[in-house]
N, CA, C and O of each residue as an XYZ file, in Angstrom:
356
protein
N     -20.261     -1.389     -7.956
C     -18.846     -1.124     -8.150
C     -18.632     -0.808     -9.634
O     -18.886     -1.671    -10.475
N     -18.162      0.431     -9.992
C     -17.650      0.750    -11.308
C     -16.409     -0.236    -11.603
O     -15.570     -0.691    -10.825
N     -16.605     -0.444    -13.242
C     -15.312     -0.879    -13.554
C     -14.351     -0.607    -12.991
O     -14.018     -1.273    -12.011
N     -13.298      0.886    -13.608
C     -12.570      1.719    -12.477
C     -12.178      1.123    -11.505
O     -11.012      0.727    -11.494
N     -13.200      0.840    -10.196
C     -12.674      0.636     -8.663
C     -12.755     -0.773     -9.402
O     -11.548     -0.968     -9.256
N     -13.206     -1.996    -10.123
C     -13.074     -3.303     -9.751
C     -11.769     -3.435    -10.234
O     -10.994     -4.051     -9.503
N     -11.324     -2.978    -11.348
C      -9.728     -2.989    -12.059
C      -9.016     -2.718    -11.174
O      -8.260     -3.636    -10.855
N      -8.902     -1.536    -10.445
C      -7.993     -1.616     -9.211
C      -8.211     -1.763     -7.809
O      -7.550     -1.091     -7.016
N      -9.559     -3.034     -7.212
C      -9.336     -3.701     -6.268
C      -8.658     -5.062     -7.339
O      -7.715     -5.486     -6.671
N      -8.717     -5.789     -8.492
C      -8.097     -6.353     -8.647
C      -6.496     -6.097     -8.799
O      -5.654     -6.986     -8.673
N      -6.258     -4.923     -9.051
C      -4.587     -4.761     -9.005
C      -4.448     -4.433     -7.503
O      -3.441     -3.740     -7.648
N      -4.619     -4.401     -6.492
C      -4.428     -4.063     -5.396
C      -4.665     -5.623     -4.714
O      -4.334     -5.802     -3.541
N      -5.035     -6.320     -5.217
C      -4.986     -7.632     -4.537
C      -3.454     -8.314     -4.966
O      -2.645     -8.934     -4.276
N      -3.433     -7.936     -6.334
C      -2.320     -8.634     -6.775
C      -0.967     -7.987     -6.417
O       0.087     -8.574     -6.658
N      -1.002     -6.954     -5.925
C       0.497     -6.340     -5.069
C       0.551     -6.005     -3.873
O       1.400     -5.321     -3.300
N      -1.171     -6.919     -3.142
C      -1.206     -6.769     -1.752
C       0.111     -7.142     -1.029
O       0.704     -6.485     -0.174
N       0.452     -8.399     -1.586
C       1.770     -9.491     -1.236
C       2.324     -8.533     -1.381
O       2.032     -7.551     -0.699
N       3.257     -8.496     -2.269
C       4.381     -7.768     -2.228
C       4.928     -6.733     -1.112
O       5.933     -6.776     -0.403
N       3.643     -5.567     -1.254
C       3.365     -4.349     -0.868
C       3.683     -4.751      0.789
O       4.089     -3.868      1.544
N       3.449     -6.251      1.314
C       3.453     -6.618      2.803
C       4.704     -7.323      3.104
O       5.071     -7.662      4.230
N       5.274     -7.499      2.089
C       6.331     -8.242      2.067
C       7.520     -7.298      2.360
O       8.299     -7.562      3.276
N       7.694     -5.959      1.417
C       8.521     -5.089      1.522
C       8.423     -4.417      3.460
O       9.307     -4.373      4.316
N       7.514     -4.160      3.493
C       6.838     -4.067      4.804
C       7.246     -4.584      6.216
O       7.445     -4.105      7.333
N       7.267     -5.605      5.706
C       7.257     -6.685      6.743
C       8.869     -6.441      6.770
O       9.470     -6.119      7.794
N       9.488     -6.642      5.487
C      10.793     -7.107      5.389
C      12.047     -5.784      6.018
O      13.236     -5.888      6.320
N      11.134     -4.648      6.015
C      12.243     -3.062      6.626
C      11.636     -3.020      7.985
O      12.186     -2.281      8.801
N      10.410     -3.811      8.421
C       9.953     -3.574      9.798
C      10.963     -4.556     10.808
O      11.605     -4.080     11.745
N      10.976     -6.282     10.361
C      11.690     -7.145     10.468
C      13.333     -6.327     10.294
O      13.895     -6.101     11.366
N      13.912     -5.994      9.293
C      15.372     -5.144     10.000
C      15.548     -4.059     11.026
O      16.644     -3.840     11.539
N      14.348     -3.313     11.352
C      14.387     -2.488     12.332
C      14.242     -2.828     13.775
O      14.750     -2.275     14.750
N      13.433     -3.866     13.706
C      13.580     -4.635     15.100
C      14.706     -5.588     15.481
O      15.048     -5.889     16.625
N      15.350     -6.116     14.046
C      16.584     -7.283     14.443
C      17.437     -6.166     14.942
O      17.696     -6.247     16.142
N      17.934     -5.143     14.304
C      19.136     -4.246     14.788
C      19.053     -3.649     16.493
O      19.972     -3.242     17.206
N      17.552     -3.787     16.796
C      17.624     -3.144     18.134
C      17.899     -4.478     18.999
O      17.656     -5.682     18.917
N      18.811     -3.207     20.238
C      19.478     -4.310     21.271
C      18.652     -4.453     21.953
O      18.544     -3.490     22.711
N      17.527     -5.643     22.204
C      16.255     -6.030     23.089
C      16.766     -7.186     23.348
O      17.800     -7.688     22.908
N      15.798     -7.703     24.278
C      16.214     -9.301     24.759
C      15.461     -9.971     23.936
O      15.101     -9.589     22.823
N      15.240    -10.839     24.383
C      14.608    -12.610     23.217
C      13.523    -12.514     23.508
O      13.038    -12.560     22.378
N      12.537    -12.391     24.283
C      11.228    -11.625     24.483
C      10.578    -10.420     23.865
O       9.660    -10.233     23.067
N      11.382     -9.708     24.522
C      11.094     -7.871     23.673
C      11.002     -8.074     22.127
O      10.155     -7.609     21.364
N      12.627     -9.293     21.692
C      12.304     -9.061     20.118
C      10.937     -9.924     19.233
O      10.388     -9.658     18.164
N      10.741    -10.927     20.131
C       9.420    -11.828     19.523
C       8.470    -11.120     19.657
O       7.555    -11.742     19.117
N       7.889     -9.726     20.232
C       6.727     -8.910     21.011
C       6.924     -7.732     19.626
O       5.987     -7.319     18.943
N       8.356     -7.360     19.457
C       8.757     -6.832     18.249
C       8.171     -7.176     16.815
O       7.473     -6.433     16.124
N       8.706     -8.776     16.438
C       8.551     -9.423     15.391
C       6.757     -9.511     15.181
O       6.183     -9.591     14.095
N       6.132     -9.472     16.489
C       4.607    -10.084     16.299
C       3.891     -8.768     15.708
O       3.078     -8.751     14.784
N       4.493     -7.395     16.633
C       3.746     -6.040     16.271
C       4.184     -5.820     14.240
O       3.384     -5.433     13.388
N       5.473     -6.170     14.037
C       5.717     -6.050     12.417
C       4.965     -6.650     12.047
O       4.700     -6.290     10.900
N       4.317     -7.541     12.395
C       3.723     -8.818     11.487
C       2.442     -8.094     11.406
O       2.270     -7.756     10.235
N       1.471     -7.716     12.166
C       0.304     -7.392     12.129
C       0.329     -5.812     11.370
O      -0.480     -5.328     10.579
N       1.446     -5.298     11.881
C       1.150     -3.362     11.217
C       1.576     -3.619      9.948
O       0.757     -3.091      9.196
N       2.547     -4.227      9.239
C       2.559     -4.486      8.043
C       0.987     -5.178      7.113
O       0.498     -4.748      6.068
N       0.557     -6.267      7.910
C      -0.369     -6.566      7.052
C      -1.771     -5.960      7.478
O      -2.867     -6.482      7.272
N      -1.530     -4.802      8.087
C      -2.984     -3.957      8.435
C      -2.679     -2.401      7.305
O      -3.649     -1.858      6.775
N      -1.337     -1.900      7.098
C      -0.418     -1.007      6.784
C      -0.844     -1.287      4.728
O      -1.303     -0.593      3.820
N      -0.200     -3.076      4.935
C      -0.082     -2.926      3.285
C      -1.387     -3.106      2.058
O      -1.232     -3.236      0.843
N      -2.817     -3.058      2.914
C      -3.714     -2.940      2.024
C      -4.170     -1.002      1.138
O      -4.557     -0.590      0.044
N      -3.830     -0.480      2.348
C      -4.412      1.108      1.852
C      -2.965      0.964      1.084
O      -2.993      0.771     -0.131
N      -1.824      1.045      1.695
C      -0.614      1.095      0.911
C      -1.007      0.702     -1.176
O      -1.099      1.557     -2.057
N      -1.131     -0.677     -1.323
C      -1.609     -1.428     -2.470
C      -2.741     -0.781     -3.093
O      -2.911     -1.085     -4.274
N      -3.859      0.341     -2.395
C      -5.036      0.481     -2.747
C      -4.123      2.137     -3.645
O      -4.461      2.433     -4.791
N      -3.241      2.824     -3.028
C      -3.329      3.941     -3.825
C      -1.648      3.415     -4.430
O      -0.965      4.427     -4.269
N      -1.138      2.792     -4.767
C      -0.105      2.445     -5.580
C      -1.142      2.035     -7.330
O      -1.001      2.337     -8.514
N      -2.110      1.228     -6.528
C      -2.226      0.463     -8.003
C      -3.237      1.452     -8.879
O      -3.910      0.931     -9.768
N      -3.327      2.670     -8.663
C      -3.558      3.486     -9.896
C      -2.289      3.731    -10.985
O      -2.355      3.508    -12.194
N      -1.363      4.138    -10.402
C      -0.305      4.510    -10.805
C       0.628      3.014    -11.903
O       1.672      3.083    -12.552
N      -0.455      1.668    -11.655
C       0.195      0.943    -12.318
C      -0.378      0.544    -13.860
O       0.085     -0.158    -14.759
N      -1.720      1.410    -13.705
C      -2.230      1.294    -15.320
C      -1.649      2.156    -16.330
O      -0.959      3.123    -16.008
N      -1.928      1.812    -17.707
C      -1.105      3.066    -19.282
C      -2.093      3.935    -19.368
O      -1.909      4.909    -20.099
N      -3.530      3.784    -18.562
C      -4.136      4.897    -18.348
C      -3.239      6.452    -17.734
O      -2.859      7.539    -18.171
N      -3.243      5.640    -16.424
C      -2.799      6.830    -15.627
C      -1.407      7.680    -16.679
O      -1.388      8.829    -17.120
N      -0.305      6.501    -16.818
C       0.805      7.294    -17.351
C      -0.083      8.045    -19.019
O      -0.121      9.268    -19.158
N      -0.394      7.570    -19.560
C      -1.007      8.573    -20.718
C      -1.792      9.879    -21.111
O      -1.783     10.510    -22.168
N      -2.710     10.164    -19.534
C      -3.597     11.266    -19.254
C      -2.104     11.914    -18.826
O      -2.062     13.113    -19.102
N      -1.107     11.497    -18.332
C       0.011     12.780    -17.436
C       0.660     13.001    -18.264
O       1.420     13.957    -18.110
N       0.700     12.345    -19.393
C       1.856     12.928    -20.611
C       1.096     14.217    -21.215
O      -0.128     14.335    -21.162
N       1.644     14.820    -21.583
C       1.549     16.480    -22.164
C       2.077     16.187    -23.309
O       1.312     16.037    -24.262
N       3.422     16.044    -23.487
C       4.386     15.743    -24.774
C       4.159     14.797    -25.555
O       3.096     14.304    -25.178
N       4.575     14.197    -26.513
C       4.670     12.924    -27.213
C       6.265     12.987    -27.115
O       6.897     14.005    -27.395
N       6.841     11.807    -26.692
C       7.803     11.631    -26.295
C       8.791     11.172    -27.904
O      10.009     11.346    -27.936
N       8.186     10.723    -28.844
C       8.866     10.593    -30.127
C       8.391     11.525    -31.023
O       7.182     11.689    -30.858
N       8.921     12.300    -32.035
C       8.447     13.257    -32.845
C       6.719     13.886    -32.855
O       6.223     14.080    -31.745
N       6.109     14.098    -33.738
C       5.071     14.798    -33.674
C       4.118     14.205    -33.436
O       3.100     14.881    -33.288
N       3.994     12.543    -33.276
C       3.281     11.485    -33.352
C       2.524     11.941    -32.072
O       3.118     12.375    -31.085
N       0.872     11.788    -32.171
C      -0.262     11.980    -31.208
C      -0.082     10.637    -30.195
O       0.164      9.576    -30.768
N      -0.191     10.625    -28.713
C      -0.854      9.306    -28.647
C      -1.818      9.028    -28.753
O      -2.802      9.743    -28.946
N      -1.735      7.758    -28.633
C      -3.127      6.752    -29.672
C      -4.501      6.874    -28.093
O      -4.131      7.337    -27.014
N      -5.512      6.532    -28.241
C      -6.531      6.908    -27.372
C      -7.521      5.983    -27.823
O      -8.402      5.935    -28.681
N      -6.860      4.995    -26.575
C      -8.462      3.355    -26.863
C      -9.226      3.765    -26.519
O     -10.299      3.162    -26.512
């Protein structure tokens, strides 16, 4: 495993949560609003539960590039304050 992929399986662990949470949490309103019975909606609630947390790992795997000053610094073109270069660790 290159650095690279270990830096972001570690950021992809750390917004796995989240990433399942949001998930969970618009799957969970889409099933409360439908008119089902008390059965249908627990059969509902069980399918959110599993497609969210099968859903929010690839989800977390291509978010967490986008969360390093790598990524935003290779996409800048400009220098956003006067003529100043950015800096390059």
């Amino acid at each position: 495993m290159t650095q690279d992929t270990a830096v972001r399986a570690q950021i992809s662990a750390l917004i796995f949560t989240m990433t399942n949470a949001v998930l969970f949490g618009a799957g969970l309103i889409t099933v409360l609003m439908l008119n089902m019975s008390a059965q249908a909606t627990g059969i509902g609630i069980a399918a959110v539960t599993a497609f969210s947390f099968l859903v929010a790992a690839p989800a977390a795997w291509l978010i967490a590039p986008r969360l390093r000053a790598r990524y935003w610094r290779n996409r800048q073109t400009t220098p956003l304050l006067g003529s100043a270069q950015p800096r390059v660790f």
